[in-house]
C-alpha positions as CSV (number, residue, x, y, z in Angstrom):
1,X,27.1,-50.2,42.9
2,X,25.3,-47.7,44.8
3,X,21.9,-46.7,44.7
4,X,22.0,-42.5,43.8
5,X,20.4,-40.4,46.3
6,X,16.4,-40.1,45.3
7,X,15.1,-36.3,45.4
8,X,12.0,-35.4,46.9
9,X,10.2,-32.7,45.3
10,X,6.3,-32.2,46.2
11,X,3.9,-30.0,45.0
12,X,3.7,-28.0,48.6
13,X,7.2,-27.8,48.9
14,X,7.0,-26.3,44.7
15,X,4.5,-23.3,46.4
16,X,6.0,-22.4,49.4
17,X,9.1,-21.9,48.0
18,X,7.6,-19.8,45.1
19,X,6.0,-17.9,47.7
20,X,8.8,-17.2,49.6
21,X,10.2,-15.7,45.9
22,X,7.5,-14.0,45.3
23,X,7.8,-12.5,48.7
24,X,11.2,-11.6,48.4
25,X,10.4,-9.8,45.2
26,X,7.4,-8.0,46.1
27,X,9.4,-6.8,49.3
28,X,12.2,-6.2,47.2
29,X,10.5,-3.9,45.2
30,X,8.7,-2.0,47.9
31,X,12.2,-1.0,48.9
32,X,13.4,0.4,45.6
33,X,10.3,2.2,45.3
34,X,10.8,4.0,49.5
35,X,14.5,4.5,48.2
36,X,13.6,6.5,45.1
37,X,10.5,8.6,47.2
38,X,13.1,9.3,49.9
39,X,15.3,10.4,47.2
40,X,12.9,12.3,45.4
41,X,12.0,14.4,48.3
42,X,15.7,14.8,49.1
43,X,14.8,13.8,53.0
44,X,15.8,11.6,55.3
45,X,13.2,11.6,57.3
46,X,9.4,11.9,57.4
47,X,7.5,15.0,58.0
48,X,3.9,15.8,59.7
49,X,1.7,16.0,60.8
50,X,2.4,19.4,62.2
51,X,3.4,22.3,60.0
52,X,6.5,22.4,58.3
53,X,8.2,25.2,55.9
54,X,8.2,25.1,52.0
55,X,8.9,27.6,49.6
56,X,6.3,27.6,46.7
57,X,7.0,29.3,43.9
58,X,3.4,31.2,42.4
59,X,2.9,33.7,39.7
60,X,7.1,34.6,39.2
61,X,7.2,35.0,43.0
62,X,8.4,33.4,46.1
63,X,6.2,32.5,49.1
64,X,7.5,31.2,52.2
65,X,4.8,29.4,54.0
66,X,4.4,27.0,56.4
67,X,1.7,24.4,55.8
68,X,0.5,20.8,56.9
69,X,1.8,18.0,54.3
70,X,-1.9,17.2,54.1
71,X,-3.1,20.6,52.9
72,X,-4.1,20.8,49.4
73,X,-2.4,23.1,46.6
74,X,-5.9,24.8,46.4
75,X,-6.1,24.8,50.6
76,X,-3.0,26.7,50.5
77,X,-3.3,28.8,47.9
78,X,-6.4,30.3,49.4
79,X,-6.4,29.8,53.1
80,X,-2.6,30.5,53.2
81,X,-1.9,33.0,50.6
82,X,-4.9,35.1,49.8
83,X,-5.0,33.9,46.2
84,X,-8.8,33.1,46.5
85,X,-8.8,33.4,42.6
86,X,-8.6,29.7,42.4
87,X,-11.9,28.7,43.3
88,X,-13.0,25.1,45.4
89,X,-16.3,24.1,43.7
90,X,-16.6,19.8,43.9
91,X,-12.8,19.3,46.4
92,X,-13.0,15.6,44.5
93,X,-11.2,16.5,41.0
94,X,-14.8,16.2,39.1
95,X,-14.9,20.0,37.9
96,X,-11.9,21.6,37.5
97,X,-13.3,25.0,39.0
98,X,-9.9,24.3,40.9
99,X,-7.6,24.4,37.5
100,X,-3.8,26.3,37.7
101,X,-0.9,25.7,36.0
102,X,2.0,23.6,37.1
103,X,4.8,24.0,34.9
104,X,2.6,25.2,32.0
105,X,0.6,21.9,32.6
106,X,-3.4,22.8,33.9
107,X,-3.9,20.6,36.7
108,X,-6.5,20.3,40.1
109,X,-5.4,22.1,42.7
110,X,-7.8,20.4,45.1
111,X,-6.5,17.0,43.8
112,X,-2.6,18.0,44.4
113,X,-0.8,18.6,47.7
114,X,1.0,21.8,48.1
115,X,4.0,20.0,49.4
116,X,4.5,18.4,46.3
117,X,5.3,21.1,43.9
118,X,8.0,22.7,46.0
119,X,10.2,23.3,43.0
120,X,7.9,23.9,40.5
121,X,6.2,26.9,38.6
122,X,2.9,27.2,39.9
123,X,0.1,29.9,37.8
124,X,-3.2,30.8,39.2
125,X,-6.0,33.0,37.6
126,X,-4.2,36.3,39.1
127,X,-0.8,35.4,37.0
128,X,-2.4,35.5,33.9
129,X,-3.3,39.2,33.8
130,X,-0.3,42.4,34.3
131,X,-1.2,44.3,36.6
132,X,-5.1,46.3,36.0
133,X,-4.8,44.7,32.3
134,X,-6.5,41.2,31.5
135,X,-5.1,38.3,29.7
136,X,-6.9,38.0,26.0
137,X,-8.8,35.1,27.1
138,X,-10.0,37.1,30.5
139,X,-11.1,40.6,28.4
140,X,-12.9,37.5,25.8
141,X,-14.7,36.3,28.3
142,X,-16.1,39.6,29.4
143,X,-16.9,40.5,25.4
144,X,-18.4,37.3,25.1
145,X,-20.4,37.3,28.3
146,X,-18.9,34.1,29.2
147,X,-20.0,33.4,32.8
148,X,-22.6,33.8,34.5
149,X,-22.5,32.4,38.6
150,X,-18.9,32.6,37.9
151,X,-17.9,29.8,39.9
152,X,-16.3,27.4,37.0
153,X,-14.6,30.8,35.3
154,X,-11.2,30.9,36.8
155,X,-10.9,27.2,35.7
156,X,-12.7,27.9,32.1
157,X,-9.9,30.7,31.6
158,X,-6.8,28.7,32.5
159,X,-7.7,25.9,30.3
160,X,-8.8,27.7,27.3
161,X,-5.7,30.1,27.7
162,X,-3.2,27.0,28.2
163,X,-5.1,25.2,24.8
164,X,-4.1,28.5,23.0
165,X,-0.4,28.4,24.3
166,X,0.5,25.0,23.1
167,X,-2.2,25.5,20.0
168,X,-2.9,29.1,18.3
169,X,-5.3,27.9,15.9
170,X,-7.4,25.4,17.1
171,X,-10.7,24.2,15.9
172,X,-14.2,24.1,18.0
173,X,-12.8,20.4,18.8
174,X,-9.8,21.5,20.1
175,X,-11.4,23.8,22.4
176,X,-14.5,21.6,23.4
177,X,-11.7,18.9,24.2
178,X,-9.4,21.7,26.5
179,X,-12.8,22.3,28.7
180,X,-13.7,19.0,28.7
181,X,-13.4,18.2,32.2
182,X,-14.5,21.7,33.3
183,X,-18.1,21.8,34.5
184,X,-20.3,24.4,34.0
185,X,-23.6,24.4,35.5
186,X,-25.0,27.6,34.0
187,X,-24.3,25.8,30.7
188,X,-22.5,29.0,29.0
189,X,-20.2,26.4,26.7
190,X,-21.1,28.2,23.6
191,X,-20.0,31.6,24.7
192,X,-17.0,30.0,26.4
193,X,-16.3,28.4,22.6
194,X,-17.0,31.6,21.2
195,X,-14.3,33.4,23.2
196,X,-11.7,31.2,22.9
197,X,-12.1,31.0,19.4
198,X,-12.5,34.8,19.3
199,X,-8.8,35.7,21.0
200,X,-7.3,32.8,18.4
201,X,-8.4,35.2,15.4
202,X,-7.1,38.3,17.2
203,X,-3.6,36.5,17.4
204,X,-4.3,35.1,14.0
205,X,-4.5,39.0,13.1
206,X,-1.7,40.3,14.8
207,X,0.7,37.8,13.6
208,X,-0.5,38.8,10.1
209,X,0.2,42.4,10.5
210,X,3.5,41.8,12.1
211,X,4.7,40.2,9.4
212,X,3.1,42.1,6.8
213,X,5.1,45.2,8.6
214,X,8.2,43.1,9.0
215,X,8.3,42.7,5.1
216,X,7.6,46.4,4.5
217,X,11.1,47.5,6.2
218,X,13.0,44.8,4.9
């Protein structure tokens, strides 16, 4: 009777050939992860360093501009389409001086490239008002006397006014947790507090005297 073939198995030959899997895997994924960028960007090809032209869509308008894939949403914004609303305090994401709106959303323009919300809706400090008339939370901030050097204002007013889109009666806490990343080195929180809190009763108010006139003609 034959003697069955022995099989050799040695711990090396166990790790290489889980490293070669793991490997495989890791590559594996690299490439599922470039296929979806590539799709995401809808390009087949890379792009930079020089200029290239977007379309950025800011404030319900169209702006055709053409940009470095490195510059910054706030770069652009101010060096490329005049909107020096948006203010560049820290450029490293620490105090939200920088803070617009992307899709509703209040997020760093410093921290985001503009290249990178072709597509999407894009607010600054100059959407918020219509034309010579402020937004509640801007004509708030005046009442209040709510800034003082001014620089961390633009970023004070579009959090505080995005906290009162998604919430129109929030607490102190609420509001204190909206500015929370917003620094102000004057230290005018209180007044900022009190302003925001101060438009929230005002919409409190006019909701209540809608109604109370809507009820009247039924």
């Amino acid at each position: 009777m034959a003697d069955s073939p022995k099989t050799t198995f040695s711990r090396r030959g166990f790790l290489k050939g889980a490293g070669v899997t793991a490997a495989t895997t890791v590559i594996e994924s690299a490439n599922a992860l470039a296929r979806e960028t590539k799709d995401a960007l809808h390009s087949d090809r890379a792009v930079g360093p020089g200029s290239v032209p977007v379309k950025l869509h800011i404030n319900g308008h169209e702006y055709s501009v053409a940009i470095e894939p490195r510059y910054t949403l706030a770069e652009t914004l101010r060096d490329n389409l005049g909107l020096t609303g948006t203010k560049v305090v820290c450029d490293r994401g620490s105090c939200s001086a920088c803070t617009v709106w992307i899709d509703k959303t209040p997020a760093l323009a410093c921290m985001t490239l503009a290249i990178d919300v072709v597509g999407r809706q894009i607010t600054t400090i100059e959407g918020l008002s219509h034309g010579d008339t402020m937004h509640q939370v801007q004509a708030a901030f005046v009442k209040h006397d709510a800034m003082q050097c001014g620089f961390c204002t633009p970023g004070m007013v579009m959090s505080c006014a995005a906290l009162l889109d998604r919430n129109p009666n929030p607490k102190l806490a609420d509001v204190k947790h909206a500015v929370s990343g917003n620094l102000c080195r004057c230290g005018t929180y209180p007044k900022v507090f009190a302003a925001t809190l101060d438009v929230a009763q005002q919409r409190r108010q006019t909701a209540g005297l809608v109604a109370l006139v809507t009820e009247r003609e039924a």
